[in-house]
Structure formats: structure tokens, C-alpha cells
C-alpha positions as CSV (number, residue, x, y, z in Angstrom):
1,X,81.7,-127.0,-139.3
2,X,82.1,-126.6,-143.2
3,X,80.8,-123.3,-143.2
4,X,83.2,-122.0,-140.0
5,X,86.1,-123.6,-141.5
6,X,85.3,-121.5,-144.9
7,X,85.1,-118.4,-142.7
8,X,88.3,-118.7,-141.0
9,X,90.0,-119.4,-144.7
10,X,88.3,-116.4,-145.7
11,X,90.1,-114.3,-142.9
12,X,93.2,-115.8,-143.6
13,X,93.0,-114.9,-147.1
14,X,91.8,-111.0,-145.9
15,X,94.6,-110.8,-143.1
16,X,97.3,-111.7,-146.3
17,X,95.9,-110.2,-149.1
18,X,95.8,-107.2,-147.2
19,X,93.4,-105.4,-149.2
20,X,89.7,-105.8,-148.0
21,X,88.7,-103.5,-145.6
22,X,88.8,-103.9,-142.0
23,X,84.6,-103.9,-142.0
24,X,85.0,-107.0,-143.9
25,X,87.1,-108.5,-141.2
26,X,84.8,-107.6,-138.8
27,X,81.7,-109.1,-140.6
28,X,83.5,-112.0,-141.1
29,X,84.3,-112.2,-137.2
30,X,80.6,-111.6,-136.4
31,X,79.7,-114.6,-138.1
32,X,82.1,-117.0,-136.1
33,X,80.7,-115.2,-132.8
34,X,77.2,-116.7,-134.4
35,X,78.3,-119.5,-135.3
36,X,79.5,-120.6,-131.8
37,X,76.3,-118.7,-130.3
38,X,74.0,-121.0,-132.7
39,X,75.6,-123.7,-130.8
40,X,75.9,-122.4,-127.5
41,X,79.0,-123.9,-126.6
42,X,81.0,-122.7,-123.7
43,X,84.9,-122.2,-124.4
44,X,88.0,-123.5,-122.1
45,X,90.1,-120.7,-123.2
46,X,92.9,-119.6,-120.3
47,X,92.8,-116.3,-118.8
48,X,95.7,-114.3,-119.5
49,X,94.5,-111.6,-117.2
50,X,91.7,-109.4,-115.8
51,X,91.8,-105.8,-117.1
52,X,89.6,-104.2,-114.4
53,X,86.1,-105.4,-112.7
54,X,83.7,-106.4,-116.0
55,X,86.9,-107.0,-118.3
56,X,89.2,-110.0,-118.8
57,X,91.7,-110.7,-121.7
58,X,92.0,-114.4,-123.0
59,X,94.2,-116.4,-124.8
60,X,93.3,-116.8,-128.6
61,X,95.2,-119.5,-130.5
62,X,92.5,-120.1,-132.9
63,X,93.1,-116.5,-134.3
64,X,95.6,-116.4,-137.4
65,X,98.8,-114.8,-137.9
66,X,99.7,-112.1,-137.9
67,X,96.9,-111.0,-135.2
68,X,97.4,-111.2,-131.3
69,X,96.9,-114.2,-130.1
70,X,94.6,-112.7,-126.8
71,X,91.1,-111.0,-127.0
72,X,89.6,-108.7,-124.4
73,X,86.2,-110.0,-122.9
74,X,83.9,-107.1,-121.7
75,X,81.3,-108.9,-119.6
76,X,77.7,-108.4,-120.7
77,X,74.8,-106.0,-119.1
78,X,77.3,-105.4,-115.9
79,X,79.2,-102.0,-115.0
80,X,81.9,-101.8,-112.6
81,X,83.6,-98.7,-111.3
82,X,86.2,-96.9,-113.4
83,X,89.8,-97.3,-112.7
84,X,92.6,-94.7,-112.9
85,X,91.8,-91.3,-114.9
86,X,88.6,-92.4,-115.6
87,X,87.4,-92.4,-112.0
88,X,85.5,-89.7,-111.4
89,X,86.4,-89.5,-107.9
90,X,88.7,-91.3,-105.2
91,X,85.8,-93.4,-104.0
92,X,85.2,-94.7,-107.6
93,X,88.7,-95.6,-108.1
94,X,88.5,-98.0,-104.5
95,X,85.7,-99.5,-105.8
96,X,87.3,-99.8,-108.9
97,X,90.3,-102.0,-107.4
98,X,87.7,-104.0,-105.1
99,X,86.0,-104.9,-107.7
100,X,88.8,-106.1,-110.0
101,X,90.0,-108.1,-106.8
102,X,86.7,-109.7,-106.9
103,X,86.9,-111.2,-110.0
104,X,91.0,-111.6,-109.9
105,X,90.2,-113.4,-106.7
106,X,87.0,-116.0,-108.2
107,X,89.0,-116.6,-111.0
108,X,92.3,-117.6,-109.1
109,X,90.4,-120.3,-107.1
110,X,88.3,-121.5,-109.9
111,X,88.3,-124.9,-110.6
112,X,86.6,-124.7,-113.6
113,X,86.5,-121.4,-115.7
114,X,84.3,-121.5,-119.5
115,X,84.5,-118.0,-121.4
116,X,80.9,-117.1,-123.4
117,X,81.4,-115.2,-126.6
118,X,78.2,-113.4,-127.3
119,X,78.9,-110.9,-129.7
120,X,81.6,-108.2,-131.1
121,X,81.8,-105.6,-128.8
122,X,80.6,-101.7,-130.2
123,X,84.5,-101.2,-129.6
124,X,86.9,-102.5,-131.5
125,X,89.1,-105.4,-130.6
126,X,86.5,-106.4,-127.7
127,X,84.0,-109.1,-127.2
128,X,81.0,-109.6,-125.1
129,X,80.2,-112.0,-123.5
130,X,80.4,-113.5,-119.8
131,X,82.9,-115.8,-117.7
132,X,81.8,-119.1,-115.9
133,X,83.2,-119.6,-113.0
134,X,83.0,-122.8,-111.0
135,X,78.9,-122.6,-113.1
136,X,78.4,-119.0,-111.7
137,X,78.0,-116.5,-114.1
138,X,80.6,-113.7,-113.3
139,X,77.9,-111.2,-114.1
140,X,75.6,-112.0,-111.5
141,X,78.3,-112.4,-109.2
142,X,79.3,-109.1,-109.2
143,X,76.0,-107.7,-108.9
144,X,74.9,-109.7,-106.2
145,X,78.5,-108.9,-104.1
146,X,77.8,-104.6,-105.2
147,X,80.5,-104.4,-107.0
148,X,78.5,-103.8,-110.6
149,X,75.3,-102.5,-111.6
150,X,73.2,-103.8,-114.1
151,X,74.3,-101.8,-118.1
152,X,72.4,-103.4,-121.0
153,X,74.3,-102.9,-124.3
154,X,75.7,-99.7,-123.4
155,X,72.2,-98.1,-122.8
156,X,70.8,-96.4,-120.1
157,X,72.3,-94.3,-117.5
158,X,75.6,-95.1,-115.8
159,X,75.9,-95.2,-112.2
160,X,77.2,-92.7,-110.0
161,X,80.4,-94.4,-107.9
162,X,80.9,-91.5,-106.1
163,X,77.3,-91.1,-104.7
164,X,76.7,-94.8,-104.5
């Protein structure tokens, strides 16, 4: 507890000094992410919205001013259909919507809902992780219902909606 406390004081003093670089931030984030992996504790933290399928944002109080108080969640080694411009056909984007329904839907009638923060997502301002719902992992939930398909750390091929 010592050691985390130290780390948040330590982005505290980054975010108003103002003159470390942003790499520093980010290392310093990484090891909180540990430090609550180490312990594997799951987090109460209220969803503020789902962005699409495989993506939520949450509320963030712990985070220090003058930051955002919400982080994006990206769920781990699932990929759901693009939305939007990034559909690569009309059949993606439908698939798109279901699947954001999906998890709008589980996460609506949840009784219980526990984010898991795995890591710092390869994109800034994201982290990986998962969502508990109800003590269903929302990653396995959308693959079993079709509406993801299995994408470890941003590696292998991505699947063809449009085909599929």
C-alpha cells in the first residue's frame, strides 16, 4: 500500500510539475496496473458508458487533477465488428450495433458489475482488461453469443465481418 501510495504522489508531482515526459507518466501508470494485477482484485468502478461491442468507458475518481476522471476499457483477446467509417461493409456495421446492444444490454440488467484492469493498452488513454458481469466474463460472453472472435494482444488476423 506504501509503495502505490508513493506512485500516485509521484504522478501527482509529474501531472504539476509539468516537466517529465509523458513516457514517464505512463511507466508510472503501468506499475499501478501491476500493482492491482499482483493482487488480483476486481474493481466496483461505474460504467459511464459502452463505446462499441469490446469497449466501455468507466468512471475514474482515483485519477488526479487535472486528468479526466473516466478511462476507456478495451476488453482483452475479443474483437467485435467495427462501427461507423470503420466498417468495412454494411453487414459489419449491423453487427457492429448488435454487438454493442449485447453488452449495453448485460450491463443494464447486471446486478453486480466488477471492471479487471490488466494492463495499459498499446493505445494511448486505453486499458485492457475485462468486465464481470453478474461473474460472467464479458469476453466469453461475446464469443459464445457470435458477436466477437477471439484477438490476442492485437496479433493475428482480424476477422472478416463481411464474409462471416
Amino acid at each position: 500500500m506504501k509503495r502505490k501510495m508513493e506512485i500516485i504522489g509521484g504522478i501527482i508531482f509529474v501531472l504539476i510539475g509539468g516537466f517529465v515526459s509523458f513516457d514517464f507518466v505512463k511507466k508510472e501508470i503501468n506499475e499501478i496496473v501491476n500493482i492491482f494485477n499482483q493482487k488480483s482484485v476486481k474493481y466496483n468502478y461505474k460504467i459511464i458508458r459502452v463505446v462499441d461491442g469490446d469497449t466501455i468507458e468507466f468512471e475514474a475518481n482515483f485519477l488526479p487533477p487535472p486528468l479526466k476522471k473516466t478511462l476507456k476499457l478495451r476488453v482483452d483477446g475479443v474483437d467485435t465488428p467495427e462501427k461507423g467509417h470503420l466498417a468495412e461493409c454494411d453487414l459489419e456495421r449491423k453487427k457492429a450495433e448488435n454487438a454493442k446492444k449485447f453488452t449495453e444490454y448485460h450491463i443494464s440488467k447486471a446486478k453486480e458489475i466488477n471492471v479487471i484492469i490488466k494492463k495499459w493498452g498499446k493505445y494511448g488513454g486505453r486499458i485492457v482488461g475485462d468486465i464481470e458481469i453478474d461473474g460472467q466474463l464479458l469476453s466469453n460472453m461475446l464469443l459464445y453469443n457470435n458477436h466477437a472472435s477471439v484477438y490476442k494482444d492485437g496479433k493475428g488476423k482480424k476477422t472478416n465481418w463481411c464474409k462471416k
